[in-house]
PAKOL-494399 format. One record per residue (C-alpha): x, y, z; residue number from 1. Coordinates in Angstrom, 2 decimals. Example, Ala and Ser with C-alpha at 12.3 -4.5 7.8 and 13.67 -1.06 7.14 Angstrom:
2
[node [12.30 -4.50 7.80] 1];
[node [13.67 -1.06 7.14] 2];
This chain:
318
[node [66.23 56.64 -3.91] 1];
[node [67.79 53.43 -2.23] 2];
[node [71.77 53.90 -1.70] 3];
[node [73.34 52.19 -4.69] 4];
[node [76.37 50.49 -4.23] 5];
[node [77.15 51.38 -8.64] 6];
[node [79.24 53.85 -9.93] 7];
[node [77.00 55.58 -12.11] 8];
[node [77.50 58.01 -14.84] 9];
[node [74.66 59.80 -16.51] 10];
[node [74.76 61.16 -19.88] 11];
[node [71.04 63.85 -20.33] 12];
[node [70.64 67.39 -21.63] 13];
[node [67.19 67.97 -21.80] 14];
[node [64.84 69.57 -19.17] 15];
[node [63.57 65.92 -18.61] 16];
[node [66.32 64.39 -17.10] 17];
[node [66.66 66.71 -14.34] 18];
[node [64.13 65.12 -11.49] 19];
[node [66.47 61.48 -12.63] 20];
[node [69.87 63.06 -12.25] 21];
[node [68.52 64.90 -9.41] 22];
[node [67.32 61.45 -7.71] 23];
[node [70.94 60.29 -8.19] 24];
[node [73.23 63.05 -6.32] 25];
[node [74.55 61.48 -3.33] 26];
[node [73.35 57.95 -4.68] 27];
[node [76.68 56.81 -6.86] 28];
[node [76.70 59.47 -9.58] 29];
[node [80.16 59.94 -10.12] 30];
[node [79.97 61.85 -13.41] 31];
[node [77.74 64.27 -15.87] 32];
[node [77.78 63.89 -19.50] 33];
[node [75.84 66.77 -21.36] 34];
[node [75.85 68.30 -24.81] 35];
[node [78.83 71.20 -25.03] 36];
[node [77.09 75.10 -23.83] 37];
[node [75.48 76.76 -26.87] 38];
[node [75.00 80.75 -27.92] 39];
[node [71.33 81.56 -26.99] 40];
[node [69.13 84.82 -27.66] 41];
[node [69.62 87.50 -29.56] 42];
[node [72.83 88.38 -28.19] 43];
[node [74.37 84.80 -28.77] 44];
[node [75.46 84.20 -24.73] 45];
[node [77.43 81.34 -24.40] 46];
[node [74.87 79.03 -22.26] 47];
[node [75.20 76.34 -20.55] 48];
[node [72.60 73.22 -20.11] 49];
[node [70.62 73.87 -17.18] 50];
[node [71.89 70.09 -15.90] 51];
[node [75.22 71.39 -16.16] 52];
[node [74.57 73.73 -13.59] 53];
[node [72.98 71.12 -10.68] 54];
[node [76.08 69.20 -11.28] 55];
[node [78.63 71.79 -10.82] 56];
[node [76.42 72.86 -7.64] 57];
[node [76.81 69.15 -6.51] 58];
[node [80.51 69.16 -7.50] 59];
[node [79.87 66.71 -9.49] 60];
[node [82.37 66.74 -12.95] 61];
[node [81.13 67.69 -15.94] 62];
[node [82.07 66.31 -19.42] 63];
[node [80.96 67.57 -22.31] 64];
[node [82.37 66.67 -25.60] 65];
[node [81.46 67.42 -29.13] 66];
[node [81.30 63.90 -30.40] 67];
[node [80.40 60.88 -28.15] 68];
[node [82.57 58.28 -30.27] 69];
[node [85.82 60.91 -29.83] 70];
[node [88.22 58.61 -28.84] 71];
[node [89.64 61.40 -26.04] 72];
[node [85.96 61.69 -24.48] 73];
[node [85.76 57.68 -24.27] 74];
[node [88.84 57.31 -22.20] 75];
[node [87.97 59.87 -20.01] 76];
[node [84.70 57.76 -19.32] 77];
[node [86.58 54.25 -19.25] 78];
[node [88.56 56.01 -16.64] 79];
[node [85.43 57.03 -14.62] 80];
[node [84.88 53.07 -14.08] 81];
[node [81.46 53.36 -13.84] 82];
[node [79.23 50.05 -13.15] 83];
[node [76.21 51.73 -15.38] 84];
[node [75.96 54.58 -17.50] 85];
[node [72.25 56.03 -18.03] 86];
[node [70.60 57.64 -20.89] 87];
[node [67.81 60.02 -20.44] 88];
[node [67.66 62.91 -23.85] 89];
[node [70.92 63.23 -24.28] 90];
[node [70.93 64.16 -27.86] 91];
[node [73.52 62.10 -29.22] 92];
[node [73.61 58.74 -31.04] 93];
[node [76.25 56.31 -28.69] 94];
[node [78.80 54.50 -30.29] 95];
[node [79.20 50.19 -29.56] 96];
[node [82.57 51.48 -27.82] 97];
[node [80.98 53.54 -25.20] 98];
[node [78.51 51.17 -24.96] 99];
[node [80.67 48.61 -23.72] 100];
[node [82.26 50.61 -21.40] 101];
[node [79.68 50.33 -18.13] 102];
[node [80.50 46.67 -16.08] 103];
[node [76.66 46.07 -15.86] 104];
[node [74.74 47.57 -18.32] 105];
[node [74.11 51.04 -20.55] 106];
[node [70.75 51.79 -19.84] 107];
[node [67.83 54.68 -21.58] 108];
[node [65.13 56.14 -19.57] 109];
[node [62.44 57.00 -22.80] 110];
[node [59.22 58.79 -22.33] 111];
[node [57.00 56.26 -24.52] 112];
[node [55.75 52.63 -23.92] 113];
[node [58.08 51.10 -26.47] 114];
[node [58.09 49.79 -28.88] 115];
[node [55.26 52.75 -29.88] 116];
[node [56.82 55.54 -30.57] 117];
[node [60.31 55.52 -31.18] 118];
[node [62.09 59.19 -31.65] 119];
[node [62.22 62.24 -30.70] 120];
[node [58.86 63.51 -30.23] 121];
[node [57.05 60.65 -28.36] 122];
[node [55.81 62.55 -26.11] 123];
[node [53.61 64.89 -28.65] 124];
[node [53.11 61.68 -30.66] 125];
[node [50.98 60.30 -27.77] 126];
[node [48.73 63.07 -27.28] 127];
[node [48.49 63.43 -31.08] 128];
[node [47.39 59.85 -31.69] 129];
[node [44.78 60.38 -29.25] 130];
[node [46.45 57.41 -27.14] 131];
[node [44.61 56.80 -23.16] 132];
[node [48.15 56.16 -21.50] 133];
[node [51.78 56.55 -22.09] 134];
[node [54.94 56.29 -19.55] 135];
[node [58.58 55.46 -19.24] 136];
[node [60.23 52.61 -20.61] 137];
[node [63.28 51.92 -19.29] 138];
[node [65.87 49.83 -21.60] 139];
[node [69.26 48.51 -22.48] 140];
[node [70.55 51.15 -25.11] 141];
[node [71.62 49.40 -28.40] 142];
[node [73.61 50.70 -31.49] 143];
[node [69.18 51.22 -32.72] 144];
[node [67.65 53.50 -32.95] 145];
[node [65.28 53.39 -29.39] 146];
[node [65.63 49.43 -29.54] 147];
[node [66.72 47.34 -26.97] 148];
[node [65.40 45.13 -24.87] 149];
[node [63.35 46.05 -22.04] 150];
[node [63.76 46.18 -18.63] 151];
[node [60.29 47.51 -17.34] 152];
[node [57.88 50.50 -18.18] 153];
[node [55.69 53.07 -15.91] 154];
[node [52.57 53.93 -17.44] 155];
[node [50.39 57.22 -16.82] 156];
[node [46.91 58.13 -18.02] 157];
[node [46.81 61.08 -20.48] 158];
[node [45.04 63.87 -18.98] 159];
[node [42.27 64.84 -21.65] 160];
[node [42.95 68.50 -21.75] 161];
[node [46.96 67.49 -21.76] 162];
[node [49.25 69.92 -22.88] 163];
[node [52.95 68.24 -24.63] 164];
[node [54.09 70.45 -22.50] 165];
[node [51.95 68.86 -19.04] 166];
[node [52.83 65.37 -20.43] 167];
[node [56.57 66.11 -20.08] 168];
[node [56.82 67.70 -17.08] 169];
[node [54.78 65.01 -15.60] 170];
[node [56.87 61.85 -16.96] 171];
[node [59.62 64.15 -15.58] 172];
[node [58.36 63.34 -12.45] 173];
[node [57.80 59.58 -13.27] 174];
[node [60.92 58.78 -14.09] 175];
[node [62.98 58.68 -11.03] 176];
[node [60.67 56.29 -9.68] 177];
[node [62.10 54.23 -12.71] 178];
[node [65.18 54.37 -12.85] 179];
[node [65.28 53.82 -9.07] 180];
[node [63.24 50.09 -9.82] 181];
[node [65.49 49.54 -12.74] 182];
[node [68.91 49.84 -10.32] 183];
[node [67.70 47.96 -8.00] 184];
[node [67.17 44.90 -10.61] 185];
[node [70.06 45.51 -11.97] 186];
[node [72.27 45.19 -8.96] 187];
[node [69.81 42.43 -7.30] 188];
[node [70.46 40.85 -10.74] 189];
[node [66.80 40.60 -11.53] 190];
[node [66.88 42.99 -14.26] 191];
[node [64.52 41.47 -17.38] 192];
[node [65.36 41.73 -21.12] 193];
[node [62.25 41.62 -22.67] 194];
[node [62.96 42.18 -26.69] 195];
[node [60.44 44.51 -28.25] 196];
[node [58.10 43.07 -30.40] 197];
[node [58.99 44.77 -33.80] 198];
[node [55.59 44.08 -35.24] 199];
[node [54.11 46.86 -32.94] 200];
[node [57.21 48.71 -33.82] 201];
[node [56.21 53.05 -35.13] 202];
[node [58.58 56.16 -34.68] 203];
[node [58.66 59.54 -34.52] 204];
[node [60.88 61.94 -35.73] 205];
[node [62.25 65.11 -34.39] 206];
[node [59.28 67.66 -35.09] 207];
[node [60.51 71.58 -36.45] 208];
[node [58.53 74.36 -36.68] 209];
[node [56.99 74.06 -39.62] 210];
[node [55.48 71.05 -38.62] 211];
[node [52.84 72.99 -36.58] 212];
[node [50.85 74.47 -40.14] 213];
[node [47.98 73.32 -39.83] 214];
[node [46.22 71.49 -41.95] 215];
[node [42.24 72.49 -41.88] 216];
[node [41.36 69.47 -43.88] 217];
[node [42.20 66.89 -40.86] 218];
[node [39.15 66.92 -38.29] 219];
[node [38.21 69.11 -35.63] 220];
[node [38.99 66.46 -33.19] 221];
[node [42.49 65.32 -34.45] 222];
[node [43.26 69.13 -34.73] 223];
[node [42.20 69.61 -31.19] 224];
[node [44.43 66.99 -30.03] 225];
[node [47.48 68.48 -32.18] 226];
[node [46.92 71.81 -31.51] 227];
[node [47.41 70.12 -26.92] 228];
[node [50.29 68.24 -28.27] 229];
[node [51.94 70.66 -30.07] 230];
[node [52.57 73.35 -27.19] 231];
[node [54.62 74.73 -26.33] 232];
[node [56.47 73.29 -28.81] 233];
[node [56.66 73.71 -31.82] 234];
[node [53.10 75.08 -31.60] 235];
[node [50.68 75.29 -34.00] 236];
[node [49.91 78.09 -36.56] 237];
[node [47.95 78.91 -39.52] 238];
[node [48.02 82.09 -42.57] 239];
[node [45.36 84.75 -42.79] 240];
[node [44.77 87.35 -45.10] 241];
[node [44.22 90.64 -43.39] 242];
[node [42.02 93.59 -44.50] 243];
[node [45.72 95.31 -46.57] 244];
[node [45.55 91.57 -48.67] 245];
[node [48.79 91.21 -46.65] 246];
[node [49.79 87.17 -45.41] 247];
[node [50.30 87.26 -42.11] 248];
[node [50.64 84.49 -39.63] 249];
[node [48.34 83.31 -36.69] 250];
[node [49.46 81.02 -33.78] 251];
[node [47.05 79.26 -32.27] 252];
[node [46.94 77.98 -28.31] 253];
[node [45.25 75.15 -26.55] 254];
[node [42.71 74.82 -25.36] 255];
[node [40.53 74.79 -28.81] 256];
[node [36.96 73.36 -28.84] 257];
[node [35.46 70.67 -31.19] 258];
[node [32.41 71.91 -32.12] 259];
[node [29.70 70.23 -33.86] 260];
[node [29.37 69.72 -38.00] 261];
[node [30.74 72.01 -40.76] 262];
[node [28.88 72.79 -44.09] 263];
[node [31.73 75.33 -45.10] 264];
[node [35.21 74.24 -46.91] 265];
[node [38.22 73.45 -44.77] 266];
[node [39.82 76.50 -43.09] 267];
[node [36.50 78.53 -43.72] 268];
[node [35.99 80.94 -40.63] 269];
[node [32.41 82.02 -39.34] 270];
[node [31.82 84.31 -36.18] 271];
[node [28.88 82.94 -34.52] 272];
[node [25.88 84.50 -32.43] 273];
[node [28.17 84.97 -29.23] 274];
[node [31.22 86.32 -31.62] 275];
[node [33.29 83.27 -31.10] 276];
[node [35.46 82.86 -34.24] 277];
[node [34.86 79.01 -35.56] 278];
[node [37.25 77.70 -37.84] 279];
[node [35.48 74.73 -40.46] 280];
[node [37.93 71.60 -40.46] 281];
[node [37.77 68.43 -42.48] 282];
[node [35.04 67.33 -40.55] 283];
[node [33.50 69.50 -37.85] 284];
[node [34.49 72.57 -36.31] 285];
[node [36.89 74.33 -33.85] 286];
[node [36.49 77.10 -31.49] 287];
[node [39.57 78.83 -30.94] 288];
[node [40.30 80.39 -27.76] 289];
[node [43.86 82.59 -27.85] 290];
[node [45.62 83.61 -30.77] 291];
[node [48.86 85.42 -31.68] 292];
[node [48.51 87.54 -34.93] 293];
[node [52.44 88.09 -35.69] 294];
[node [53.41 91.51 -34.78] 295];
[node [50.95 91.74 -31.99] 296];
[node [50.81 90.07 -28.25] 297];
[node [49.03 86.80 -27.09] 298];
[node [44.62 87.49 -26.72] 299];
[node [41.55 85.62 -27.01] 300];
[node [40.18 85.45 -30.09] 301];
[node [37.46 87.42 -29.10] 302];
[node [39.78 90.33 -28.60] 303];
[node [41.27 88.82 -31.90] 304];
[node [37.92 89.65 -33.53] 305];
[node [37.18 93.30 -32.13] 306];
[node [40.21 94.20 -33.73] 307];
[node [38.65 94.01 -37.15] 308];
[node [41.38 91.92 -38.85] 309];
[node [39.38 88.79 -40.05] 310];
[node [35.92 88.75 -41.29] 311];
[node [33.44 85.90 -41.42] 312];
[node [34.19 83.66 -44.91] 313];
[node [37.62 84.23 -44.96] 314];
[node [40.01 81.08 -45.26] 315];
[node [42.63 80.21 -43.00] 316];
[node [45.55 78.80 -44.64] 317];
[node [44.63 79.54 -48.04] 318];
Protein backbone atom coordinates (compact mmCIF):
# COMPACT_ATOMS: atom_id res chain seq x y z
CA UNK A 1 0.00 0.00 0.00
CA UNK A 2 1.08 3.69 -0.86
CA UNK A 3 2.46 5.57 2.45
CA UNK A 4 -0.52 7.53 3.74
CA UNK A 5 0.06 10.66 5.20
CA UNK A 6 -3.75 9.88 7.59
CA UNK A 7 -3.96 8.86 10.91
CA UNK A 8 -6.01 5.94 10.61
CA UNK A 9 -7.89 3.92 13.06
CA UNK A 10 -9.57 0.69 12.15
CA UNK A 11 -12.40 -0.75 13.92
CA UNK A 12 -12.85 -5.07 12.40
CA UNK A 13 -13.27 -8.36 14.25
CA UNK A 14 -13.94 -10.77 11.80
CA UNK A 15 -11.47 -13.11 9.92
CA UNK A 16 -12.11 -10.74 6.88
CA UNK A 17 -10.54 -7.78 7.89
CA UNK A 18 -7.27 -9.22 8.52
CA UNK A 19 -5.44 -8.99 4.82
CA UNK A 20 -7.00 -4.82 5.22
CA UNK A 21 -5.61 -4.19 8.66
CA UNK A 22 -2.70 -6.15 7.66
CA UNK A 23 -2.18 -3.78 4.44
CA UNK A 24 -2.24 -0.86 6.92
CA UNK A 25 0.65 -1.67 9.62
CA UNK A 26 3.35 0.68 9.02
CA UNK A 27 0.95 2.78 6.65
CA UNK A 28 -0.78 5.33 9.42
CA UNK A 29 -2.68 2.86 11.59
CA UNK A 30 -2.42 4.32 14.79
CA UNK A 31 -5.10 2.28 16.58
CA UNK A 32 -7.25 -1.22 16.72
CA UNK A 33 -10.78 -1.28 17.64
CA UNK A 34 -12.18 -4.93 18.07
CA UNK A 35 -15.07 -6.57 19.87
CA UNK A 36 -13.98 -7.33 23.82
CA UNK A 37 -12.19 -11.38 24.03
CA UNK A 38 -14.96 -13.98 24.46
CA UNK A 39 -15.04 -17.65 26.40
CA UNK A 40 -14.64 -20.26 23.56
CA UNK A 41 -14.87 -24.24 23.62
CA UNK A 42 -15.91 -26.38 25.93
CA UNK A 43 -13.78 -25.17 28.58
CA UNK A 44 -14.94 -21.43 28.19
CA UNK A 45 -11.05 -19.89 27.57
CA UNK A 46 -11.09 -16.40 27.63
CA UNK A 47 -10.12 -15.69 23.75
CA UNK A 48 -9.12 -13.10 22.15
CA UNK A 49 -9.98 -11.92 18.33
CA UNK A 50 -7.41 -13.23 16.19
CA UNK A 51 -6.90 -9.27 14.93
CA UNK A 52 -6.20 -8.52 18.37
CA UNK A 53 -3.29 -10.53 18.26
CA UNK A 54 -1.49 -8.94 14.79
CA UNK A 55 -1.96 -5.71 16.51
CA UNK A 56 -0.39 -6.38 19.75
CA UNK A 57 2.48 -8.14 17.56
CA UNK A 58 2.69 -4.74 15.67
CA UNK A 59 2.45 -2.80 18.96
CA UNK A 60 -0.18 -1.35 17.80
CA UNK A 61 -2.98 -0.37 20.86
CA UNK A 62 -5.81 -2.17 21.21
CA UNK A 63 -9.28 -0.89 22.31
CA UNK A 64 -11.92 -2.86 22.91
CA UNK A 65 -15.00 -1.70 24.56
CA UNK A 66 -18.33 -3.20 25.25
CA UNK A 67 -20.45 -0.53 23.72
CA UNK A 68 -19.26 1.71 20.79
CA UNK A 69 -21.51 4.83 21.86
CA UNK A 70 -19.82 4.51 25.70
CA UNK A 71 -19.01 7.85 26.18
CA UNK A 72 -15.37 6.63 27.92
CA UNK A 73 -14.52 4.53 24.62
CA UNK A 74 -15.37 7.75 22.37
CA UNK A 75 -12.91 9.99 24.07
CA UNK A 76 -10.35 7.63 24.01
CA UNK A 77 -10.85 7.64 20.09
CA UNK A 78 -11.31 11.58 19.81
CA UNK A 79 -8.02 11.51 21.54
CA UNK A 80 -6.44 9.15 18.92
CA UNK A 81 -7.03 12.18 16.32
CA UNK A 82 -7.37 10.07 13.62
CA UNK A 83 -7.98 11.63 9.93
CA UNK A 84 -10.23 8.33 8.99
CA UNK A 85 -11.58 5.61 10.86
CA UNK A 86 -12.41 2.30 8.74
CA UNK A 87 -15.04 -0.25 9.07
CA UNK A 88 -14.53 -3.72 7.87
CA UNK A 89 -17.07 -6.56 10.22
CA UNK A 90 -16.78 -5.06 13.16
CA UNK A 91 -19.94 -6.22 14.69
CA UNK A 92 -21.26 -3.23 16.15
CA UNK A 93 -23.82 -0.61 15.06
CA UNK A 94 -21.70 3.12 15.28
CA UNK A 95 -23.20 5.85 16.91
CA UNK A 96 -23.52 9.71 14.83
CA UNK A 97 -20.91 10.71 17.70
CA UNK A 98 -18.20 8.41 16.68
CA UNK A 99 -19.03 9.02 13.41
CA UNK A 100 -18.10 12.47 13.49
CA UNK A 101 -15.10 11.95 15.11
CA UNK A 102 -12.55 11.11 11.92
CA UNK A 103 -11.37 14.80 10.12
CA UNK A 104 -12.04 13.20 6.64
CA UNK A 105 -14.36 10.63 6.57
CA UNK A 106 -15.71 7.16 8.47
CA UNK A 107 -15.48 4.76 5.92
CA UNK A 108 -16.96 0.57 5.53
CA UNK A 109 -15.19 -1.91 3.49
CA UNK A 110 -18.55 -4.46 2.69
CA UNK A 111 -18.26 -7.67 0.84
CA UNK A 112 -21.39 -7.06 -1.58
CA UNK A 113 -21.98 -4.69 -4.61
CA UNK A 114 -24.34 -2.42 -2.74
CA UNK A 115 -26.96 -1.59 -2.68
CA UNK A 116 -27.69 -5.72 -3.18
CA UNK A 117 -27.35 -7.22 -0.31
CA UNK A 118 -27.28 -5.34 2.69
CA UNK A 119 -26.46 -7.44 6.13
CA UNK A 120 -24.76 -9.77 7.50
CA UNK A 121 -24.63 -12.63 5.28
CA UNK A 122 -23.91 -11.07 1.82
CA UNK A 123 -21.54 -13.08 1.10
CA UNK A 124 -23.77 -16.51 1.26
CA UNK A 125 -26.59 -14.36 -0.18
CA UNK A 126 -24.59 -14.09 -3.46
CA UNK A 127 -23.85 -17.57 -4.02
CA UNK A 128 -27.41 -18.41 -2.91
CA UNK A 129 -29.11 -16.13 -5.43
CA UNK A 130 -27.15 -17.75 -8.01
CA UNK A 131 -25.57 -14.15 -8.78
CA UNK A 132 -22.30 -14.23 -11.75
CA UNK A 133 -20.22 -11.55 -9.70
CA UNK A 134 -20.00 -9.92 -6.39
CA UNK A 135 -17.05 -7.68 -4.71
CA UNK A 136 -16.29 -4.95 -2.27
CA UNK A 137 -17.99 -1.83 -1.97
CA UNK A 138 -16.34 0.58 -0.23
CA UNK A 139 -18.57 3.48 1.49
CA UNK A 140 -19.10 6.36 3.83
CA UNK A 141 -20.68 4.61 6.99
CA UNK A 142 -24.04 6.29 7.94
CA UNK A 143 -26.28 5.98 11.13
CA UNK A 144 -28.15 2.96 8.17
CA UNK A 145 -28.08 0.20 8.15
CA UNK A 146 -25.17 -0.64 5.12
CA UNK A 147 -26.26 2.81 3.44
CA UNK A 148 -24.13 5.42 2.51
CA UNK A 149 -22.95 6.74 -0.30
CA UNK A 150 -20.42 5.15 -2.33
CA UNK A 151 -17.07 5.65 -2.94
CA UNK A 152 -16.17 2.76 -5.46
CA UNK A 153 -16.66 -1.13 -5.66
CA UNK A 154 -14.28 -4.21 -6.80
CA UNK A 155 -16.10 -6.82 -8.45
CA UNK A 156 -15.09 -10.67 -8.74
CA UNK A 157 -16.66 -13.49 -10.73
CA UNK A 158 -18.27 -16.25 -8.60
CA UNK A 159 -16.47 -19.36 -9.06
CA UNK A 160 -19.28 -21.99 -10.03
CA UNK A 161 -18.33 -24.65 -7.60
CA UNK A 162 -17.83 -21.59 -4.86
CA UNK A 163 -17.85 -22.45 -1.44
CA UNK A 164 -19.23 -19.20 1.23
CA UNK A 165 -16.44 -20.16 2.64
CA UNK A 166 -13.96 -19.65 -0.92
CA UNK A 167 -16.00 -16.44 -1.57
CA UNK A 168 -14.77 -14.94 1.74
CA UNK A 169 -11.47 -15.79 1.86
CA UNK A 170 -11.14 -14.54 -1.60
CA UNK A 171 -12.83 -10.91 -1.10
CA UNK A 172 -10.43 -11.14 1.89
CA UNK A 173 -7.89 -10.83 -0.46
CA UNK A 174 -9.73 -8.13 -2.57
CA UNK A 175 -10.11 -5.83 -0.21
CA UNK A 176 -6.85 -4.27 0.50
CA UNK A 177 -6.61 -3.43 -2.99
CA UNK A 178 -9.73 -1.27 -1.96
CA UNK A 179 -9.26 0.31 0.64
CA UNK A 180 -5.78 1.23 -0.67
CA UNK A 181 -7.82 3.09 -3.99
CA UNK A 182 -10.30 4.47 -1.58
CA UNK A 183 -7.29 6.39 0.63
CA UNK A 184 -5.80 7.52 -2.00
CA UNK A 185 -9.14 9.47 -3.20
CA UNK A 186 -9.74 10.42 -0.15
CA UNK A 187 -6.54 12.24 0.60
CA UNK A 188 -6.12 13.33 -3.28
CA UNK A 189 -9.67 14.62 -2.54
CA UNK A 190 -11.17 12.72 -5.40
CA UNK A 191 -13.14 10.49 -3.32
CA UNK A 192 -16.93 10.09 -5.08
CA UNK A 193 -20.25 9.93 -3.16
CA UNK A 194 -22.35 8.13 -5.27
CA UNK A 195 -25.88 7.62 -3.23
CA UNK A 196 -27.24 4.13 -3.63
CA UNK A 197 -30.09 3.79 -5.62
CA UNK A 198 -32.73 2.51 -3.04
CA UNK A 199 -34.90 1.04 -5.71
CA UNK A 200 -32.30 -1.83 -6.18
CA UNK A 201 -32.08 -1.73 -2.48
CA UNK A 202 -32.42 -6.01 -0.71
CA UNK A 203 -30.76 -7.21 2.66
CA UNK A 204 -29.74 -9.94 4.38
CA UNK A 205 -29.86 -10.82 7.75
CA UNK A 206 -27.54 -12.53 10.07
CA UNK A 207 -28.12 -16.35 9.16
CA UNK A 208 -28.18 -19.06 12.54
CA UNK A 209 -28.08 -22.47 12.40
CA UNK A 210 -31.23 -23.40 11.87
CA UNK A 211 -31.33 -21.64 8.83
CA UNK A 212 -29.40 -24.48 7.07
CA UNK A 213 -32.77 -27.20 7.27
CA UNK A 214 -33.32 -27.81 4.27
CA UNK A 215 -36.12 -27.51 2.54
CA UNK A 216 -36.55 -30.53 -0.20
CA UNK A 217 -39.38 -28.75 -1.85
CA UNK A 218 -37.01 -25.82 -3.37
CA UNK A 219 -35.14 -27.26 -6.58
CA UNK A 220 -32.24 -29.29 -7.03
CA UNK A 221 -30.44 -26.41 -8.46
CA UNK A 222 -31.26 -23.66 -5.83
CA UNK A 223 -30.43 -26.41 -3.18
CA UNK A 224 -27.15 -27.01 -4.85
CA UNK A 225 -26.29 -23.48 -4.71
CA UNK A 226 -27.37 -23.26 -0.85
CA UNK A 227 -26.00 -26.25 0.18
CA UNK A 228 -21.98 -24.07 -1.64
CA UNK A 229 -23.19 -21.07 0.15
CA UNK A 230 -23.98 -22.35 3.24
CA UNK A 231 -20.45 -23.91 4.26
CA UNK A 232 -18.90 -23.82 6.37
CA UNK A 233 -21.27 -21.87 7.88
CA UNK A 234 -23.98 -22.44 9.13
CA UNK A 235 -24.10 -25.52 6.87
CA UNK A 236 -26.78 -27.30 5.72
CA UNK A 237 -28.65 -30.31 7.28
CA UNK A 238 -31.62 -32.40 6.97
CA UNK A 239 -33.70 -35.32 9.54
CA UNK A 240 -33.74 -39.01 8.79
CA UNK A 241 -35.38 -41.74 10.32
CA UNK A 242 -33.03 -44.57 11.03
CA UNK A 243 -33.76 -48.34 11.07
CA UNK A 244 -34.59 -47.94 15.54
CA UNK A 245 -37.56 -45.17 14.14
CA UNK A 246 -35.11 -42.86 15.99
CA UNK A 247 -34.77 -38.84 14.39
CA UNK A 248 -31.52 -38.27 13.86
CA UNK A 249 -29.80 -35.52 12.01
CA UNK A 250 -27.74 -35.51 8.68
CA UNK A 251 -25.35 -32.68 7.57
CA UNK A 252 -24.81 -32.40 4.28
CA UNK A 253 -21.40 -30.97 2.37
CA UNK A 254 -20.76 -29.38 -0.95
CA UNK A 255 -20.20 -30.39 -3.53
CA UNK A 256 -23.89 -31.95 -4.28
CA UNK A 257 -24.95 -32.75 -7.90
CA UNK A 258 -28.15 -31.62 -9.78
CA UNK A 259 -29.29 -34.43 -11.35
CA UNK A 260 -31.88 -34.74 -13.88
CA UNK A 261 -36.00 -34.96 -13.18
CA UNK A 262 -37.79 -36.39 -10.10
CA UNK A 263 -41.10 -38.43 -10.23
CA UNK A 264 -40.88 -39.05 -6.33
CA UNK A 265 -42.21 -36.42 -3.52
CA UNK A 266 -39.81 -33.86 -2.12
CA UNK A 267 -37.15 -35.31 0.22
CA UNK A 268 -37.86 -38.90 -1.25
CA UNK A 269 -34.42 -40.83 -1.36
CA UNK A 270 -33.60 -43.56 -4.10
CA UNK A 271 -30.13 -45.44 -4.36
CA UNK A 272 -29.46 -45.76 -7.92
CA UNK A 273 -27.64 -48.48 -10.18
CA UNK A 274 -24.06 -47.24 -9.03
CA UNK A 275 -25.40 -46.93 -5.17
CA UNK A 276 -25.29 -43.21 -5.19
CA UNK A 277 -27.96 -42.01 -2.71
CA UNK A 278 -30.31 -39.31 -4.75
CA UNK A 279 -32.34 -37.15 -2.80
CA UNK A 280 -35.91 -35.97 -4.97
CA UNK A 281 -36.24 -32.03 -4.56
CA UNK A 282 -39.00 -29.72 -5.70
CA UNK A 283 -37.96 -30.12 -9.04
CA UNK A 284 -35.14 -32.47 -9.99
CA UNK A 285 -32.71 -34.29 -8.09
CA UNK A 286 -29.48 -34.14 -5.98
CA UNK A 287 -26.61 -36.38 -5.61
CA UNK A 288 -25.07 -36.05 -2.40
CA UNK A 289 -21.53 -36.58 -1.95
CA UNK A 290 -20.39 -36.44 2.07
CA UNK A 291 -22.57 -36.61 4.87
CA UNK A 292 -22.36 -36.41 8.68
CA UNK A 293 -24.97 -38.71 10.44
CA UNK A 294 -24.82 -37.06 14.13
CA UNK A 295 -22.91 -39.25 16.37
CA UNK A 296 -20.66 -40.50 13.67
CA UNK A 297 -17.57 -38.79 11.60
CA UNK A 298 -17.62 -36.95 8.17
CA UNK A 299 -17.94 -39.93 4.83
CA UNK A 300 -19.26 -40.12 1.48
CA UNK A 301 -22.49 -41.08 1.20
CA UNK A 302 -21.55 -44.10 -0.30
CA UNK A 303 -19.92 -45.16 2.90
CA UNK A 304 -23.14 -43.45 4.32
CA UNK A 305 -25.11 -46.17 2.51
CA UNK A 306 -23.01 -49.44 3.34
CA UNK A 307 -23.72 -48.67 6.73
CA UNK A 308 -27.31 -49.75 6.38
CA UNK A 309 -28.93 -46.71 8.03
CA UNK A 310 -31.24 -45.36 5.18
CA UNK A 311 -33.08 -47.38 2.73
CA UNK A 312 -34.40 -46.43 -0.69
CA UNK A 313 -38.13 -44.54 -0.18
CA UNK A 314 -37.38 -43.11 2.91
CA UNK A 315 -38.01 -39.22 3.33
CA UNK A 316 -35.60 -36.80 4.35
CA UNK A 317 -36.96 -34.20 6.49
CA UNK A 318 -40.17 -35.69 7.12
Amino acid sequence: MAESTFRIVFMGTGDIAMPSFSSLLGNGVVALVTQPDKPVGRKQILTPPEIKNLALSHNIPVLQPEKARDEGFLSELAALQPDVIVVMAYGQILSQALLDIPRVACINLHASLLPKFRGAACIQAAIDAGDSHTGITVMHVVKALDAGDIILKKEIKIGEQETGGELHDRLAELAPSALTEALEQLKNGTASRTPQDESEVSYISKLMREHGEIDWSMSAEALERRVRAYHPWPGTSTSFTDKKGRSRRLKIFPPVIVNGKSSEKPGEVRIDEDGKLIVSCGEGCLILGEVQPDGSRRMSADDFLKGNVLEAGTVLGA
